[in-house]
C-alpha positions in Angstrom: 75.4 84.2 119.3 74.9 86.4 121.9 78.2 88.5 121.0 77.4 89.3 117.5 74.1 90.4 118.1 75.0 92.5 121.5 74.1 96.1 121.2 76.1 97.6 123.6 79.7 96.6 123.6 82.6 97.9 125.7 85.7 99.3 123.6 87.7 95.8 123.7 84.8 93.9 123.1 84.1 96.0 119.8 87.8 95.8 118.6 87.7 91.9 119.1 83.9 92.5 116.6 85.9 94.2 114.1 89.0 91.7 114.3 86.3 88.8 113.8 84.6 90.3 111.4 87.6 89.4 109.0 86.7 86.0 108.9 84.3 83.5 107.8 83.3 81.2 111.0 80.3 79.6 112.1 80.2 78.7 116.5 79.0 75.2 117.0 78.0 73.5 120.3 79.8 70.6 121.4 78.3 68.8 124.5 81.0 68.5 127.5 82.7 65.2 126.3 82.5 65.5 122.9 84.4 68.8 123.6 88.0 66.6 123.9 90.0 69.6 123.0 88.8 72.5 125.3 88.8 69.8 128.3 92.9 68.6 127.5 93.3 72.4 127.8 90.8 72.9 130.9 93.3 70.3 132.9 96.7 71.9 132.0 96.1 74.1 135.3 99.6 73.1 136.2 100.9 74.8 132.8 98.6 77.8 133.1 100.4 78.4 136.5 104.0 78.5 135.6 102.7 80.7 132.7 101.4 83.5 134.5 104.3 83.2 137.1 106.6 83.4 134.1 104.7 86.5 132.9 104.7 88.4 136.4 108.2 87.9 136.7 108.6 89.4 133.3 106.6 92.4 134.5 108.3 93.0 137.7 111.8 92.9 135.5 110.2 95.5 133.4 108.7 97.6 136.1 112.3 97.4 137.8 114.2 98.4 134.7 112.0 101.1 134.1 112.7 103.1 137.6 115.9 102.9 135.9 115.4 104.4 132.8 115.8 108.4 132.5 113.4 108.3 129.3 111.2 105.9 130.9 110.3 107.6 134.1 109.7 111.0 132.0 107.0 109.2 129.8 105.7 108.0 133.0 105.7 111.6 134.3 103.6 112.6 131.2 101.3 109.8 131.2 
C-alpha cells in the first residue's frame, strides 16, 4: 500500500504510521458491491450532516465561553 511505503509523510500522516504500526492488519480490496459496509456508511449523508452541525455548534459554545474566560483569553494572548 501506497501509505506504508510513502517516503515523504507530513507530521499527521507519520503519527497515524506510528499508531498503525501497533497492530497486525493486512488491507484487502473489495470491489464496489461486495463493499456492503463502507456503502451503508457512504449513504448516511443525512447523519453525517446533523453530525458536523452538532460539532460546529459545540465549537461556537466553546469559542463563546472562551471570550469569557480571564484564564482563557490570556493563553490565547500567549499562543
Amino acid at each position: 500500500m501506497y501509505f506504508q511505503s510513502q517516503k515523504k509523510l507530513t507530521a499527521k500522516q507519520a503519527r497515524w504510521q506510528d499508531f498503525l504500526a501497533e497492530f497486525d492488519f493486512t488491507f484487502e480490496y473489495k470491489p464496489g458491491k461486495a463493499n456492503v459496509v463502507a456503502d451503508a456508511l457512504s449513504h448516511k449523508a443525512d447523519l453525517a450532516a446533523i453530525i458536523s452541525s452538532t460539532c460546529s455548534n459545540v465549537i461556537d459554545d466553546i469559542n463563546e465561553c472562551m471570550q469569557h474566560d480571564l484564564v482563557a483569553k490570556q493563553l490565547l494572548i500567549l499562543a
